[in-house]
C-alpha positions as CSV (number, residue, x, y, z in Angstrom):
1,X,10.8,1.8,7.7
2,X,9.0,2.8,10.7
3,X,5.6,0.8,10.8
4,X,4.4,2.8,14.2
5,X,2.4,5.4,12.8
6,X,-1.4,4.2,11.6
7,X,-1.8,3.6,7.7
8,X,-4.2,6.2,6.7
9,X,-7.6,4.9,5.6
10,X,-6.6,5.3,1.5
11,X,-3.8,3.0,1.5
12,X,-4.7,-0.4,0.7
13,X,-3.6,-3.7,0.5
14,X,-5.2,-6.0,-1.9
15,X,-4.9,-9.7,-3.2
16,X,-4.4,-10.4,-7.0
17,X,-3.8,-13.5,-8.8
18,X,-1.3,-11.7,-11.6
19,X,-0.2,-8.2,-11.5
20,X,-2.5,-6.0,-12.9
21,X,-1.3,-3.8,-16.0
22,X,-3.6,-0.4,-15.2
23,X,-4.1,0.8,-11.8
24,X,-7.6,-0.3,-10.2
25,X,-10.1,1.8,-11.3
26,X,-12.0,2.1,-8.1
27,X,-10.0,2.3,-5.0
28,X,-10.9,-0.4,-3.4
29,X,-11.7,0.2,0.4
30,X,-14.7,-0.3,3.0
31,X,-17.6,0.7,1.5
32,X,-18.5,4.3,2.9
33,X,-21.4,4.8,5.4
34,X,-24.5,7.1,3.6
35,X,-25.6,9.8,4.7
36,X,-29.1,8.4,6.0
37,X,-27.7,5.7,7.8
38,X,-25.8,7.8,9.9
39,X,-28.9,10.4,10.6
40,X,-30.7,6.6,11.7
41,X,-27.7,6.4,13.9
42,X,-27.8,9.7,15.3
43,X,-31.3,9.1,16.0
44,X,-30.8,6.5,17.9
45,X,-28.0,7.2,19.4
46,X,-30.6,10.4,20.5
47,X,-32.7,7.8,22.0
48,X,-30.1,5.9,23.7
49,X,-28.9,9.2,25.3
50,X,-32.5,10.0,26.7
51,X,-33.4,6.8,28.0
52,X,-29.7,7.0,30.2
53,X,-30.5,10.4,31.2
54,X,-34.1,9.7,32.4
55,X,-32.3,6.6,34.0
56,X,-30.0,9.1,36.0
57,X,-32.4,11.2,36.8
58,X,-34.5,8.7,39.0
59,X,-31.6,7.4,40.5
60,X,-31.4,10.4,42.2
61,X,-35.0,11.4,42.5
62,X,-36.2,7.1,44.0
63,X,-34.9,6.2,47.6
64,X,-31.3,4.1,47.2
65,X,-28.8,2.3,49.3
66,X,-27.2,5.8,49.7
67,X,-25.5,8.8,47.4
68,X,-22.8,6.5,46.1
69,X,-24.8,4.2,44.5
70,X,-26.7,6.9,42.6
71,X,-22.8,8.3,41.8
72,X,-21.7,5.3,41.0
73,X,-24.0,4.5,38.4
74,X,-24.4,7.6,36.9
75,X,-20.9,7.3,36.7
76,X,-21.2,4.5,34.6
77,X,-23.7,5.2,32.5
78,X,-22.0,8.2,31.3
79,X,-18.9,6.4,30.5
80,X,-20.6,4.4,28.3
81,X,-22.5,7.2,27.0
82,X,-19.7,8.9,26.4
83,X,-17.6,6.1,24.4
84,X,-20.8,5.4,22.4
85,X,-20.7,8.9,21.0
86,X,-17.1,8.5,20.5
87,X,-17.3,5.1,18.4
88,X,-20.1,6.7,16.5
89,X,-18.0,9.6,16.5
90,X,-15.1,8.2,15.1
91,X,-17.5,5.7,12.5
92,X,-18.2,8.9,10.9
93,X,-14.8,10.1,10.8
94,X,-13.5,7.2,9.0
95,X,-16.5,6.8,6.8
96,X,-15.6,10.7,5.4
97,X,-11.8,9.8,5.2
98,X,-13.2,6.8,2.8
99,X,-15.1,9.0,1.1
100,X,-12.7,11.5,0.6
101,X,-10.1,8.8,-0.8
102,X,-12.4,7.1,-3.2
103,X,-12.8,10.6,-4.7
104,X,-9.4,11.8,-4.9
105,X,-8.3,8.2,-6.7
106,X,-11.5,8.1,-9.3
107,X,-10.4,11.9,-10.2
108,X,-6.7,12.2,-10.0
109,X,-5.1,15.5,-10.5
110,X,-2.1,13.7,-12.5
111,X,-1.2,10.0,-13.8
112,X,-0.8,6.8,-11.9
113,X,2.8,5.4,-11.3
114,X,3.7,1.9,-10.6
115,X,6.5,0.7,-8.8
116,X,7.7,-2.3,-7.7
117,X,8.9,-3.5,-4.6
118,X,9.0,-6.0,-1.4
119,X,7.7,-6.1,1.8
120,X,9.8,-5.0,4.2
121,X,7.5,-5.4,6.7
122,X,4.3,-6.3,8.2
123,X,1.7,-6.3,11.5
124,X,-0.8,-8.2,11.9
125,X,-3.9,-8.3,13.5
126,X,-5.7,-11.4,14.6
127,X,-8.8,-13.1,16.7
128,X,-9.0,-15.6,19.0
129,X,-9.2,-18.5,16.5
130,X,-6.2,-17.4,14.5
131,X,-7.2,-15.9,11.4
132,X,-6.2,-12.7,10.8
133,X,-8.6,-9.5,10.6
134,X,-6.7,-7.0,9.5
135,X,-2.5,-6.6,8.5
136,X,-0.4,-3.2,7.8
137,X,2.4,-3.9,5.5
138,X,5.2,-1.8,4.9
139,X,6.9,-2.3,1.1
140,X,10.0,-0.9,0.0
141,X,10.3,0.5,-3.7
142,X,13.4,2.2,-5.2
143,X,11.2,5.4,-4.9
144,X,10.9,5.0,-1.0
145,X,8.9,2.9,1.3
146,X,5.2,2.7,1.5
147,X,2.5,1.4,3.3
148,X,-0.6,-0.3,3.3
149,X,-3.2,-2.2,5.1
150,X,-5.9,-5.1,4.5
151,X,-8.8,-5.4,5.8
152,X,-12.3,-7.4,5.4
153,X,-14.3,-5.5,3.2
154,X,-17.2,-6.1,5.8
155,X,-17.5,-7.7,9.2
156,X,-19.5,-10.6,7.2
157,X,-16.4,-11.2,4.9
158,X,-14.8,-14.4,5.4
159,X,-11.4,-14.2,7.7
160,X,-7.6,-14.6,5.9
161,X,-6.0,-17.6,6.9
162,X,-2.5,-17.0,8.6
163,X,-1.2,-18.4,5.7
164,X,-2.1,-16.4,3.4
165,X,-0.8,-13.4,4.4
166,X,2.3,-11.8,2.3
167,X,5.9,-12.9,4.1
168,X,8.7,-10.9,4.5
169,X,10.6,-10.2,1.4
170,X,7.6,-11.3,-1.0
171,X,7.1,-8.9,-4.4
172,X,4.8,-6.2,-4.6
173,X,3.3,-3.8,-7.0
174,X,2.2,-0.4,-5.8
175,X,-0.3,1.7,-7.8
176,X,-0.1,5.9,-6.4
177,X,-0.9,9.1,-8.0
178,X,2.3,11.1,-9.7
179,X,3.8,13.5,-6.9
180,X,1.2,12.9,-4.1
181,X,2.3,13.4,-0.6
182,X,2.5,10.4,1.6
183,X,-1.4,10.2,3.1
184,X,-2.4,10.3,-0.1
185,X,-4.5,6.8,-1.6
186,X,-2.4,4.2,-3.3
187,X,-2.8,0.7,-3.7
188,X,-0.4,-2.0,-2.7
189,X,-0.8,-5.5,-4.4
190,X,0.3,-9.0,-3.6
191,X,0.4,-12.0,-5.0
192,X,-2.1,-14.5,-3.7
193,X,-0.4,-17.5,-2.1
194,X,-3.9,-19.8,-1.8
């Protein structure tokens, strides 16, 4: 299974004390951003843009060490101007890809299939202190291989211990719509080892 490609946003790894016998109702992903907040983030993001274009503009308009140093800056401001509107950018991106799977799992066009399998393979993401914020595993069902990943349903949501996380080999249960292509939303579920 080649792990290298990113898991899109619809597939998802969750936790589950016994194997469920219906597939989850609601897929369960980051909640998605509404509409207002992002026009409160566009506004703002407005603001920010202003206030670093009026900042540019008397750099070069006051007396300064010399041209560099207004180049320089400005330089700099507009490279982080310019990932700011990336990040937000891409927030919005992802937020619509959310959407977009939430609504294509609550109204499928055929019936969910189950199928069992392993993990075959897994990545991990991790912070400073060890816990792990996010993992992509790969699971391997007589159908073909899968993927999924978990990751905190907020940035408030507690961290996964290292120990937690599914090994190698461990059973899985994967919930996907009948005769979907491979980006489409599915859920993967493991057994919870706390």
């Amino acid at each position: 299974m080649d792990a290298s490609a990113e898991v899109p946003v619809g597939q998802v790894v969750v936790f589950v004390d016994r194997w469920s016998d219906a597939a989850p109702t609601e897929l369960p992903v980051r909640p998605v951003v509404t509409a207002r907040s992002h026009r409160v983030r566009l506004i703002l993001m407005a603001l920010v843009s202003v206030l670093i274009l009026l900042g540019a503009v008397n750099l070069w308009s006051e007396p300064t060490p010399g041209w560099w140093f207004s180049l320089l800056f400005t330089g700099l401001a507009a490279a982080a101007l310019a990932a700011l509107w990336m990040g937000f950018a891409g927030s919005v991106r992802r937020s619509s890809a959310r959407a977009q799977a939430r609504a294509r799992w609550a109204d499928p066009s055929g019936e969910f299939e189950q199928l069992e399998g392993t993990v075959a393979s897994r990545r991990v993401s991790t912070i400073e202190d060890g816990t792990v914020d996010s993992f992509e595993l790969g699971v391997e069902t007589n159908a073909g291989g899968v993927f999924g990943r978990w990751e905190r349903t907020s940035a408030g949501a507690p961290m996964l211990p290292a120990s937690q996380q599914p090994q190698t080999g461990a059973p899985a249960r994967v919930w996907r719509i009948r005769g979907t292509e491979e980006d489409a939303p599915l859920v993967v579920e493991v057994r919870n080892a706390a």
